[in-house]
PDB file of N, CA, C, O and CB in Angstrom:
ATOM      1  N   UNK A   1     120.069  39.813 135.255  1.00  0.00           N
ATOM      2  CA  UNK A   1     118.652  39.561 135.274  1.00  0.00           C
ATOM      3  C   UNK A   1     118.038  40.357 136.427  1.00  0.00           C
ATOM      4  O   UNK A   1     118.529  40.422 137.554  1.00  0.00           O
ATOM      5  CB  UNK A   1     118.358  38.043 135.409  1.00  0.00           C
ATOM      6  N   UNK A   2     116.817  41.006 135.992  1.00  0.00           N
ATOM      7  CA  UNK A   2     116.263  41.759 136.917  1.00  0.00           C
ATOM      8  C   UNK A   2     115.699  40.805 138.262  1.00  0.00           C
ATOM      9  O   UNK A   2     115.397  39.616 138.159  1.00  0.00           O
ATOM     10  CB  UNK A   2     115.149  42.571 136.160  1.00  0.00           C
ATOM     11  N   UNK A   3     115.640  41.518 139.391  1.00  0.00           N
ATOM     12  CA  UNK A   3     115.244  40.455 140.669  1.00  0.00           C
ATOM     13  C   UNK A   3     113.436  39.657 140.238  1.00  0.00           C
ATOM     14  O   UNK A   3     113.079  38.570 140.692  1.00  0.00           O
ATOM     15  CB  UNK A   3     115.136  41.730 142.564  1.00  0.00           C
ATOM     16  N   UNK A   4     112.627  40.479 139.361  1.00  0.00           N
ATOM     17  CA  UNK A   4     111.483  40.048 138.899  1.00  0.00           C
ATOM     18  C   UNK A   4     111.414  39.288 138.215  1.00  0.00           C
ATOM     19  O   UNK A   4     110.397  38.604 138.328  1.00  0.00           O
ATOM     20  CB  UNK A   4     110.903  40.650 138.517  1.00  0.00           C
ATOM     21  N   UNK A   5     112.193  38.982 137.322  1.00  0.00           N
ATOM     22  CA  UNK A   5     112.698  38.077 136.714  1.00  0.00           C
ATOM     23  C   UNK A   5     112.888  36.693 136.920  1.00  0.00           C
ATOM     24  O   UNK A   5     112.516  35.599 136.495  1.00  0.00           O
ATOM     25  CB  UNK A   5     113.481  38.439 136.563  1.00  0.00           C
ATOM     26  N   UNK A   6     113.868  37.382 138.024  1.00  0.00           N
ATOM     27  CA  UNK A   6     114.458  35.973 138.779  1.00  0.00           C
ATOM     28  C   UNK A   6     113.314  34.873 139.143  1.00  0.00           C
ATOM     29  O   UNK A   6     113.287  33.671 138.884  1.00  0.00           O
ATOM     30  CB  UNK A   6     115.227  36.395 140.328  1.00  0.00           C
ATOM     31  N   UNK A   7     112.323  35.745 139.876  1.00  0.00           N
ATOM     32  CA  UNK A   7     111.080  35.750 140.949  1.00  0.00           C
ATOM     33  C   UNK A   7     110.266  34.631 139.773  1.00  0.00           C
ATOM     34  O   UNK A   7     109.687  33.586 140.071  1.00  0.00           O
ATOM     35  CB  UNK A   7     110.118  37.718 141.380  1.00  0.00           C
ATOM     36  N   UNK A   8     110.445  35.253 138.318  1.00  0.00           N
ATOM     37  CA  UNK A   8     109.503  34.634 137.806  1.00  0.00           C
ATOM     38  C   UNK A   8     110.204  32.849 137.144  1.00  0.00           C
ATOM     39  O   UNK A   8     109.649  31.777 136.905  1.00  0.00           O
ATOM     40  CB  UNK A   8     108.882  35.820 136.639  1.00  0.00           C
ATOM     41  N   UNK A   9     111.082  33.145 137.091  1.00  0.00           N
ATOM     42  CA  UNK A   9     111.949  31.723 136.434  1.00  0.00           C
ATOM     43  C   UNK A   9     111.634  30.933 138.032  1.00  0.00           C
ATOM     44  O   UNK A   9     111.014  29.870 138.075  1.00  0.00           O
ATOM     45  CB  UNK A   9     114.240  32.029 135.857  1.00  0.00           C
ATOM     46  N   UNK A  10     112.094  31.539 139.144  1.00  0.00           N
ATOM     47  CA  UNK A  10     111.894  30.493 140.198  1.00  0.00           C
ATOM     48  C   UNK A  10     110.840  30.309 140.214  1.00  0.00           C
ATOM     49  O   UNK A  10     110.816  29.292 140.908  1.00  0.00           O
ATOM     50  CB  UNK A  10     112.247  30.644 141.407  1.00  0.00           C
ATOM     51  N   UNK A  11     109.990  30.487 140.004  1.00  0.00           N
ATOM     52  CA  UNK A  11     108.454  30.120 140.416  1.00  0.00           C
ATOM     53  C   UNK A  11     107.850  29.032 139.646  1.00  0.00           C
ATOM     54  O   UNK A  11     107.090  28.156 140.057  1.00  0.00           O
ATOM     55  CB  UNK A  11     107.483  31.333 140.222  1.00  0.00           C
ATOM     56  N   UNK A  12     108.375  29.251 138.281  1.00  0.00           N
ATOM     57  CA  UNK A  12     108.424  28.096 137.370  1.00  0.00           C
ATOM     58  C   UNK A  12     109.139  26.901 137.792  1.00  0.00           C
ATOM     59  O   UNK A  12     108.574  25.842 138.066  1.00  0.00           O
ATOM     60  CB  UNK A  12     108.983  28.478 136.176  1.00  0.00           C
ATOM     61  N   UNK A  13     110.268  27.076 137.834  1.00  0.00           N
ATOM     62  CA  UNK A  13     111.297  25.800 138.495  1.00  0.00           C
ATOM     63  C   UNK A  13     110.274  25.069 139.312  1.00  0.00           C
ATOM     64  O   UNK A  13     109.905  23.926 139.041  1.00  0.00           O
ATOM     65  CB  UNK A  13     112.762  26.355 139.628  1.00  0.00           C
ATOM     66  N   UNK A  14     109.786  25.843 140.421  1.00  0.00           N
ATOM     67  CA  UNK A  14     109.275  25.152 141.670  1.00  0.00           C
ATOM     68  C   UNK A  14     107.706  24.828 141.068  1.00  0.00           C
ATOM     69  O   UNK A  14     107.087  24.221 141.942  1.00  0.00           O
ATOM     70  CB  UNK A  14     109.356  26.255 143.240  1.00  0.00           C
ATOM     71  N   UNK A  15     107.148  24.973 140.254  1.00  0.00           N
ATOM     72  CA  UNK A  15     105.885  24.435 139.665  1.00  0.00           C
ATOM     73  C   UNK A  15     105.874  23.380 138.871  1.00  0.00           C
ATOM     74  O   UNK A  15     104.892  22.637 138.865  1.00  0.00           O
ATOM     75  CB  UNK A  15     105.287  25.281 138.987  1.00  0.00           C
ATOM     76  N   UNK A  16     107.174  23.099 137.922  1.00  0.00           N
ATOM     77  CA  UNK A  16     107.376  22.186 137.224  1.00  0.00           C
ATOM     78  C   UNK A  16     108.072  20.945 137.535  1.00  0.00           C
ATOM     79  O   UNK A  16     107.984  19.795 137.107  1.00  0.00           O
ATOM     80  CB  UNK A  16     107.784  22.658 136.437  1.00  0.00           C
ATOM     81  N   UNK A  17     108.760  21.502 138.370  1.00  0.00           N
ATOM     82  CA  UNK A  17     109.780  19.934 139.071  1.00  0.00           C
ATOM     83  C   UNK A  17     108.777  19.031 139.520  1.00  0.00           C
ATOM     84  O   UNK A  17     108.683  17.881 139.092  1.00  0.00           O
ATOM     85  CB  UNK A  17     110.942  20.208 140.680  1.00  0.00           C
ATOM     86  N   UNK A  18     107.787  19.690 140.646  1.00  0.00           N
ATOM     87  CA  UNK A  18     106.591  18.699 140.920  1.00  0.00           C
ATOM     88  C   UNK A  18     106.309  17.999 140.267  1.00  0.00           C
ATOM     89  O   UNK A  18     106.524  16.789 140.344  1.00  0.00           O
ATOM     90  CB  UNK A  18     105.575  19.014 141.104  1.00  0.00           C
ATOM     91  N   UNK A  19     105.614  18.718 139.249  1.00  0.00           N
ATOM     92  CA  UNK A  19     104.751  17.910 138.080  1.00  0.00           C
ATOM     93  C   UNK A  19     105.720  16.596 137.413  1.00  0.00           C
ATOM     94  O   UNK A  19     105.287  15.487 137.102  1.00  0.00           O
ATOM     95  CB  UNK A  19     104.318  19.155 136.660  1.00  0.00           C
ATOM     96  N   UNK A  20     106.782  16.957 137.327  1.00  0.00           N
ATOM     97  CA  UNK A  20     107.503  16.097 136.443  1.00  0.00           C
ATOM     98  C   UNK A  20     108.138  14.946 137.342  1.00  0.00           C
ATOM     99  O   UNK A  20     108.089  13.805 136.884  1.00  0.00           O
ATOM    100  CB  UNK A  20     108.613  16.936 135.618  1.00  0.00           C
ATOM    101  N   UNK A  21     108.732  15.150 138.586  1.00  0.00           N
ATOM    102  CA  UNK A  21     108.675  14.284 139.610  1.00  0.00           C
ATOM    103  C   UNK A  21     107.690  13.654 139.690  1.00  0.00           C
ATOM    104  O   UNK A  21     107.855  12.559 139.151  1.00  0.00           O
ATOM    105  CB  UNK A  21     108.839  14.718 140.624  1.00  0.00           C
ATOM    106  N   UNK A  22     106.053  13.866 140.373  1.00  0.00           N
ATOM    107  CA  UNK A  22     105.163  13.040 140.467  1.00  0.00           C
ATOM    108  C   UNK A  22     104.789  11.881 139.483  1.00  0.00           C
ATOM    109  O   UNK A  22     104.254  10.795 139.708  1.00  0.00           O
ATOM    110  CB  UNK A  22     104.322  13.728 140.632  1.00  0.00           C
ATOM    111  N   UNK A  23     105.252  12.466 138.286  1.00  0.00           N
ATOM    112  CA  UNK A  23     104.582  11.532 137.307  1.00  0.00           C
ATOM    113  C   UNK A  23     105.830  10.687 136.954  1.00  0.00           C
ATOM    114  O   UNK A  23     105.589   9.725 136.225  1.00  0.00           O
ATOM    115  CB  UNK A  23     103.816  12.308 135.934  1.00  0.00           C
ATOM    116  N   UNK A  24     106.929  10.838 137.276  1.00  0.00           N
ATOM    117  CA  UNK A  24     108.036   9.262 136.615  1.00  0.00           C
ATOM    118  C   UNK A  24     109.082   9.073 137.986  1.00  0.00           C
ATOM    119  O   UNK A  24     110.012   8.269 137.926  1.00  0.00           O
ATOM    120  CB  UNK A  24     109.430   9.756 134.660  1.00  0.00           C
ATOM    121  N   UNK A  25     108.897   9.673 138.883  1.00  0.00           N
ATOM    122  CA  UNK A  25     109.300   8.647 140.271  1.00  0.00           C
ATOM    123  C   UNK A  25     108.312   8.505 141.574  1.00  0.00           C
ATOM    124  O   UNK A  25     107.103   8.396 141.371  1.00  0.00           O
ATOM    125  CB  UNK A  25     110.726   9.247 140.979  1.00  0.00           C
ATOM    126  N   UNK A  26     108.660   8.505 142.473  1.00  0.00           N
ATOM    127  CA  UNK A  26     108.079   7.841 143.480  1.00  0.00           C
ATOM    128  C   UNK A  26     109.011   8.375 144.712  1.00  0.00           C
ATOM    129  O   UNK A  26     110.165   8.784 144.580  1.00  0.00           O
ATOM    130  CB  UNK A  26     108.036   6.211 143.206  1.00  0.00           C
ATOM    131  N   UNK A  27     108.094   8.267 146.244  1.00  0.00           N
ATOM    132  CA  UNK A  27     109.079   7.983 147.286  1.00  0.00           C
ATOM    133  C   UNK A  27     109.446   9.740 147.816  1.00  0.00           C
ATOM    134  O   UNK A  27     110.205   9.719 148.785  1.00  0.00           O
ATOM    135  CB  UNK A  27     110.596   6.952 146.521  1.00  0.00           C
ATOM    136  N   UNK A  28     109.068  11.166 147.383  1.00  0.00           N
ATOM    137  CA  UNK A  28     109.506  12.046 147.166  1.00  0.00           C
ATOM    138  C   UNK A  28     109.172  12.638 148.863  1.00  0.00           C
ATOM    139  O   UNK A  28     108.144  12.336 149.469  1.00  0.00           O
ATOM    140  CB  UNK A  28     108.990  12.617 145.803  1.00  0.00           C
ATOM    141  N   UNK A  29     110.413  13.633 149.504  1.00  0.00           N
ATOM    142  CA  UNK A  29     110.417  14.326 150.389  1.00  0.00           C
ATOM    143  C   UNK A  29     110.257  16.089 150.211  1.00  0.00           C
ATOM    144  O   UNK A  29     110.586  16.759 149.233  1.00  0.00           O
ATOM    145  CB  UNK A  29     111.487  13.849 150.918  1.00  0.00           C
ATOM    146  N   UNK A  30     109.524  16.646 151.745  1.00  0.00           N
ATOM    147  CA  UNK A  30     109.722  17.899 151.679  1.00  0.00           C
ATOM    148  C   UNK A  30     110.956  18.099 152.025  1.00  0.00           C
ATOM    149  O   UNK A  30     111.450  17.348 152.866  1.00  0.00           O
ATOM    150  CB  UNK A  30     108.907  18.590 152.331  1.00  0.00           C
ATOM    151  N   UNK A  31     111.797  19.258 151.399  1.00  0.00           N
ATOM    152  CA  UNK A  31     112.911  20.113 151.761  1.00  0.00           C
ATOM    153  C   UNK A  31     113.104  21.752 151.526  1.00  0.00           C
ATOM    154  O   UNK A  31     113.013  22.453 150.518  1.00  0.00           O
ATOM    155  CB  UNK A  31     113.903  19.518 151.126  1.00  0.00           C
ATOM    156  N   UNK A  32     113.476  22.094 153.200  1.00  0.00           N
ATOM    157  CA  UNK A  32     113.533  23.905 152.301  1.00  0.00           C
ATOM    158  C   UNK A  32     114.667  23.988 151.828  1.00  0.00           C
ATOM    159  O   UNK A  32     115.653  23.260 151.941  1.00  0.00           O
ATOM    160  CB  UNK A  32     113.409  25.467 153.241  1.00  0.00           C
ATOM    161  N   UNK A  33     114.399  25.357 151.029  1.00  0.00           N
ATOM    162  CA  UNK A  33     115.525  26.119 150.729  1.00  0.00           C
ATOM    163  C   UNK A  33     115.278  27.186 150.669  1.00  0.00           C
ATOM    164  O   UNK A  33     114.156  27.689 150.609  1.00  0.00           O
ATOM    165  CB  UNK A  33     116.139  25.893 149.782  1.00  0.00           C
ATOM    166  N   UNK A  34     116.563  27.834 150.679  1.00  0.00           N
ATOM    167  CA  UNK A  34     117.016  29.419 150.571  1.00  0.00           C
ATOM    168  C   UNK A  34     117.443  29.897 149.706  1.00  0.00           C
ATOM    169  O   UNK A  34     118.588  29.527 149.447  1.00  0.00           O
ATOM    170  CB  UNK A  34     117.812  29.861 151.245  1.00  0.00           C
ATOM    171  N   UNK A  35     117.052  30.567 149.117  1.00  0.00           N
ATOM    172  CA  UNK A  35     118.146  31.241 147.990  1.00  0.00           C
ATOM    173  C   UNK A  35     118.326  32.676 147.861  1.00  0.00           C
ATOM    174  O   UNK A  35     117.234  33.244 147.843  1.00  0.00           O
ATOM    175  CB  UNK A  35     117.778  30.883 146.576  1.00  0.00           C
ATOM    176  N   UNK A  36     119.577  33.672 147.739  1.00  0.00           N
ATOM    177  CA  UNK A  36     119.891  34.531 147.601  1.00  0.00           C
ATOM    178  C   UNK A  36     119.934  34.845 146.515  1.00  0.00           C
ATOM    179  O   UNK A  36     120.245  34.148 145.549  1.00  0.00           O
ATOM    180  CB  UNK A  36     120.566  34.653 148.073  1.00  0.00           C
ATOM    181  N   UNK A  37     119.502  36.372 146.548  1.00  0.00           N
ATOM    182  CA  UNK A  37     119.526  36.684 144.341  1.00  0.00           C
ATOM    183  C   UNK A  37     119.407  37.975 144.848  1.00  0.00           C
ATOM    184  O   UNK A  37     118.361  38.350 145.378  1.00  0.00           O
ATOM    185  CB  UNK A  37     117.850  36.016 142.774  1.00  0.00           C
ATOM    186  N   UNK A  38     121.036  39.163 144.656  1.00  0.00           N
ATOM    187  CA  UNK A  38     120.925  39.988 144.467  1.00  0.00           C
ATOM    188  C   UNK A  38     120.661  41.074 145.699  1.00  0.00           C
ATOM    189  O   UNK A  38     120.459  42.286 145.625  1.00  0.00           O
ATOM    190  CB  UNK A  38     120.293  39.761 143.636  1.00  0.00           C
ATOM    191  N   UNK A  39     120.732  40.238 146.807  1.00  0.00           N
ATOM    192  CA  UNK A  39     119.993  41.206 148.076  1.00  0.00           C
ATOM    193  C   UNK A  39     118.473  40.833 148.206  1.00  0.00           C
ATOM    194  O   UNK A  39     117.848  41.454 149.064  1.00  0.00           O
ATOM    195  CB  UNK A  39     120.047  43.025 147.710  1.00  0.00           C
ATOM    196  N   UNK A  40     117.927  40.071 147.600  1.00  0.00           N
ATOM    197  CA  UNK A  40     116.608  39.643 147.810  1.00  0.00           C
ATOM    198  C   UNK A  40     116.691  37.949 148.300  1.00  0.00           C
ATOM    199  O   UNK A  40     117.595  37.460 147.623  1.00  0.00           O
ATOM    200  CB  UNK A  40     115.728  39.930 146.341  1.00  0.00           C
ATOM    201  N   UNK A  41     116.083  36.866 149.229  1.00  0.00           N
ATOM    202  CA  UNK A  41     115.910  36.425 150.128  1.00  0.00           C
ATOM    203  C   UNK A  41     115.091  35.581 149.490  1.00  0.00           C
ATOM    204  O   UNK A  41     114.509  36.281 148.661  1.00  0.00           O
ATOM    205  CB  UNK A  41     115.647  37.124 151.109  1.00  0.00           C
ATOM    206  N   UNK A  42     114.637  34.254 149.383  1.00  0.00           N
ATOM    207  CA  UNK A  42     113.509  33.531 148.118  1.00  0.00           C
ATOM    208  C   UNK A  42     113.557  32.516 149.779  1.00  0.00           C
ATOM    209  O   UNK A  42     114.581  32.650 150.449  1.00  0.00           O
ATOM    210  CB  UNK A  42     114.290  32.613 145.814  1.00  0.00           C
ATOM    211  N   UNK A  43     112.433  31.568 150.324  1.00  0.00           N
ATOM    212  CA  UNK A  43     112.447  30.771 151.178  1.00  0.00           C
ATOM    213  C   UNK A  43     111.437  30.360 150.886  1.00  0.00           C
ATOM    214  O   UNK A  43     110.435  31.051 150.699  1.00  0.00           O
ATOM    215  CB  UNK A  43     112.661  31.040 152.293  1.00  0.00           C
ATOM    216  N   UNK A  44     111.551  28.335 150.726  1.00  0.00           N
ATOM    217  CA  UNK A  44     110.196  27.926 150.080  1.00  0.00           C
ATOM    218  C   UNK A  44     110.390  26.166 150.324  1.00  0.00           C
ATOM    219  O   UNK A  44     111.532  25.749 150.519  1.00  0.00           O
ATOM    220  CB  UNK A  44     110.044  28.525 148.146  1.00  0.00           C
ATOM    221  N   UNK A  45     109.313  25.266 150.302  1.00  0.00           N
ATOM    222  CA  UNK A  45     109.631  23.905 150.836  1.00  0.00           C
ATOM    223  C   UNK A  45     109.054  23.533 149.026  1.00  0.00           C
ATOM    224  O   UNK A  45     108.288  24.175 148.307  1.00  0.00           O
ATOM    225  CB  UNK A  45     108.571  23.177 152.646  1.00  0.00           C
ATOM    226  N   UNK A  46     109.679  22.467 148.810  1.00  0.00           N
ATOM    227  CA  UNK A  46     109.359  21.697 147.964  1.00  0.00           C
ATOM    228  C   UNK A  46     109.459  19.999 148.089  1.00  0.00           C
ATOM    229  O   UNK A  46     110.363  19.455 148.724  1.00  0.00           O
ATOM    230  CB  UNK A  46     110.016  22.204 147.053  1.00  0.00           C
ATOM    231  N   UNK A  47     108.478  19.319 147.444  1.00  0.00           N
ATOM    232  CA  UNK A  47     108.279  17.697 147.434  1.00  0.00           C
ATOM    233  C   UNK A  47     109.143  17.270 146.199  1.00  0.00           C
ATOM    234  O   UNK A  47     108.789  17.886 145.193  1.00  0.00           O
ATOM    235  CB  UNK A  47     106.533  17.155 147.230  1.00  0.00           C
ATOM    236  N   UNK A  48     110.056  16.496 146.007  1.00  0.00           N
ATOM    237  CA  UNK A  48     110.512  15.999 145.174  1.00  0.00           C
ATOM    238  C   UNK A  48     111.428  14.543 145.595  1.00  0.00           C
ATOM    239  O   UNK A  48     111.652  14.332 146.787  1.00  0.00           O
ATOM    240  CB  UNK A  48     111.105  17.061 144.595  1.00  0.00           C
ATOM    241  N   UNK A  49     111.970  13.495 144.447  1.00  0.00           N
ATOM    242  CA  UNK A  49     112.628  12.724 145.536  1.00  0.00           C
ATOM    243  C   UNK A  49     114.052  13.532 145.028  1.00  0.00           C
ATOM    244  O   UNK A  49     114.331  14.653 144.603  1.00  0.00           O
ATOM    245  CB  UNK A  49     112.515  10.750 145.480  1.00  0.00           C
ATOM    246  N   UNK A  50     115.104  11.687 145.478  1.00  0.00           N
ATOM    247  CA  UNK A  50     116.368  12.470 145.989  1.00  0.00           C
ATOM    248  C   UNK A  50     116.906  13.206 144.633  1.00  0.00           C
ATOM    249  O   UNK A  50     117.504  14.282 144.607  1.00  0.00           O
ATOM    250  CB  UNK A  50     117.633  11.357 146.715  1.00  0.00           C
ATOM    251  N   UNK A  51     116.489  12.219 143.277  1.00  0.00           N
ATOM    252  CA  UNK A  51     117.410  12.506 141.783  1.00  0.00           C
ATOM    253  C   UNK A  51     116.734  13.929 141.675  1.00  0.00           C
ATOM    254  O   UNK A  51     117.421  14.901 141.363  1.00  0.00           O
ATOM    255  CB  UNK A  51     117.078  11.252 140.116  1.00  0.00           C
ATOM    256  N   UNK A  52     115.146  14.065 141.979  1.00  0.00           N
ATOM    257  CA  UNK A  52     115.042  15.443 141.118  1.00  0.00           C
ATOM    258  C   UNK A  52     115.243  16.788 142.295  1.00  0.00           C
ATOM    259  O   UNK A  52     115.350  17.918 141.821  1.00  0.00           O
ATOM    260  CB  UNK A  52     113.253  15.527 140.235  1.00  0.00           C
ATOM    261  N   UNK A  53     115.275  16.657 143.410  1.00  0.00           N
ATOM    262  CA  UNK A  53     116.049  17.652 144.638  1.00  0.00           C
ATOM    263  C   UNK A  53     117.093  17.916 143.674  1.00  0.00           C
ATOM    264  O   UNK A  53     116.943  18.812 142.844  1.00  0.00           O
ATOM    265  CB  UNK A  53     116.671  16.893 146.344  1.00  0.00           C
ATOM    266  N   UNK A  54     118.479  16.979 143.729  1.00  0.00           N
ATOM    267  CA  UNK A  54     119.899  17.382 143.364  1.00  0.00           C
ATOM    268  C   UNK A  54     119.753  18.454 141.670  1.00  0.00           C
ATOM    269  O   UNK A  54     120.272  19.541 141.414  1.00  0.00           O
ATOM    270  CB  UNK A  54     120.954  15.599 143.151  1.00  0.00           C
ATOM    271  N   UNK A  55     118.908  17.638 140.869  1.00  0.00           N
ATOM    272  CA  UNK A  55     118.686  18.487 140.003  1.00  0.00           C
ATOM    273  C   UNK A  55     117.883  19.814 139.751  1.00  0.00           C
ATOM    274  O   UNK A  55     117.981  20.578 138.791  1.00  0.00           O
ATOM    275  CB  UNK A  55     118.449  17.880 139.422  1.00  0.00           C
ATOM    276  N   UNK A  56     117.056  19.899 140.862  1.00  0.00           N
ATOM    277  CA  UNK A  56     116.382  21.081 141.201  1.00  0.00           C
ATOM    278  C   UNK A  56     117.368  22.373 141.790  1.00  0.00           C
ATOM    279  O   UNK A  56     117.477  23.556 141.466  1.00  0.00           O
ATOM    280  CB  UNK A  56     115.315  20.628 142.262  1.00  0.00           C
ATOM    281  N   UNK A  57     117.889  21.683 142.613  1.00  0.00           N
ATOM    282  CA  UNK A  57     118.886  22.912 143.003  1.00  0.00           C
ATOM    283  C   UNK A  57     120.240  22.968 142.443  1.00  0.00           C
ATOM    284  O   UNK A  57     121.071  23.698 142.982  1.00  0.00           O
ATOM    285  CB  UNK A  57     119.135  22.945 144.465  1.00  0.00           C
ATOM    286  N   UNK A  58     120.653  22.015 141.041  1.00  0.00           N
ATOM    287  CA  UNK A  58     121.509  22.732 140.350  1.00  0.00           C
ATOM    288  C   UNK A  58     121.349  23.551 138.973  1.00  0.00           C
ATOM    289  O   UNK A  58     122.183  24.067 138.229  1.00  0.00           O
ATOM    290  CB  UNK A  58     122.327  21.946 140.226  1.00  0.00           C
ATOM    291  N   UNK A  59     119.534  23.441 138.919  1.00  0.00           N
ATOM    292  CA  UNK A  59     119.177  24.300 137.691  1.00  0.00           C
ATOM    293  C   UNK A  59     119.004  25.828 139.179  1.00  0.00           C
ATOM    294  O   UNK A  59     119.503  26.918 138.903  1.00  0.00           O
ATOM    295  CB  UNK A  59     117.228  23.528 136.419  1.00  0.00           C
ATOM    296  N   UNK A  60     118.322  25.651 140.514  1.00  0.00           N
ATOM    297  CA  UNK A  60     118.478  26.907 140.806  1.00  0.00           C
ATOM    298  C   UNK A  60     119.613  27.676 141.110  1.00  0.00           C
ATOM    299  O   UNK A  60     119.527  28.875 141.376  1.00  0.00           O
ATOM    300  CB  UNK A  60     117.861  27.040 141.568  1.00  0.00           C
ATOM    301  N   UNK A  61     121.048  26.833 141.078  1.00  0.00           N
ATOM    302  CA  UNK A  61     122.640  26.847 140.988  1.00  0.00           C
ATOM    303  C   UNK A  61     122.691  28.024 139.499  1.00  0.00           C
ATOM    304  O   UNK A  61     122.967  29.221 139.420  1.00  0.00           O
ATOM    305  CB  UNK A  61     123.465  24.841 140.650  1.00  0.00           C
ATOM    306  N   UNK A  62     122.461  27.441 138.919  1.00  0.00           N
ATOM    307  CA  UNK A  62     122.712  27.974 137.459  1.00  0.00           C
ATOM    308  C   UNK A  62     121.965  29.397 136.982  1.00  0.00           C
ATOM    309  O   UNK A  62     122.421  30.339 136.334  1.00  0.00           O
ATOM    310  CB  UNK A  62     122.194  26.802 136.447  1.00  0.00           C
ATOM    311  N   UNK A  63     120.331  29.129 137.694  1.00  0.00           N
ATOM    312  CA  UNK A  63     119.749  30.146 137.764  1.00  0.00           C
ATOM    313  C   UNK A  63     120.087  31.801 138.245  1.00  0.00           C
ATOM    314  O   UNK A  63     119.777  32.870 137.718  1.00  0.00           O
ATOM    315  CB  UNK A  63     119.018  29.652 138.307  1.00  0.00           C
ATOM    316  N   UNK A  64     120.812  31.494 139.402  1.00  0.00           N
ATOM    317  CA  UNK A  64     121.411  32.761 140.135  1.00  0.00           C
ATOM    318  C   UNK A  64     122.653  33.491 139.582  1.00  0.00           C
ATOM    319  O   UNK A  64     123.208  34.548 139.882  1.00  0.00           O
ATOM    320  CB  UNK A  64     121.799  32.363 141.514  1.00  0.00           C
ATOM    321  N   UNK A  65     122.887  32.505 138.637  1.00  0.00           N
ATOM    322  CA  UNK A  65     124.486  33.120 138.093  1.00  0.00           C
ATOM    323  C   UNK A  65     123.530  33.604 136.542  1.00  0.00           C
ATOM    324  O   UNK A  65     124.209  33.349 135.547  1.00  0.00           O
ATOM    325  CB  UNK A  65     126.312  31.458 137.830  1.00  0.00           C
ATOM    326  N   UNK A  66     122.550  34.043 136.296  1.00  0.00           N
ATOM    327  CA  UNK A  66     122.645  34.559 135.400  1.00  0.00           C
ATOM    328  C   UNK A  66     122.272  36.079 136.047  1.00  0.00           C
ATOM    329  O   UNK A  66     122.257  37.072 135.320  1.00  0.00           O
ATOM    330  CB  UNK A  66     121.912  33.871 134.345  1.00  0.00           C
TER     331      UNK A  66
END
């Protein structure tokens, strides 16, 4: 996958988890992260709680290996 690519699936991830967090849990924290893709550098805070964090960063887990 091209690094623009990448750029564009993450951007989604991090627009939609919100949305879908806010509306069926509660209780949600900021956390950064980092992610590497390719020689390019991604650094960004997101609100989510603890269930959709773990699942946020194993769809961006999955994301990088394509």
């Amino acid at each position: 996958m091209r690094v623009e690519d990448f750029k564009r699936e993450l951007d989604t991830l991090r627009r939609m988890f919100p949305v879908y967090c806010g509306d069926k849990h509660r209780g949600g924290y900021k956390k950064s992260y980092t992610v590497n893709y390719r020689g390019e550098t991604f650094t960004f805070e997101i609100t989510l709680c603890e269930e959709c964090h773990n699942l946020f960063a194993y769809a961006v887990e999955r994301l990088t290996e394509c």
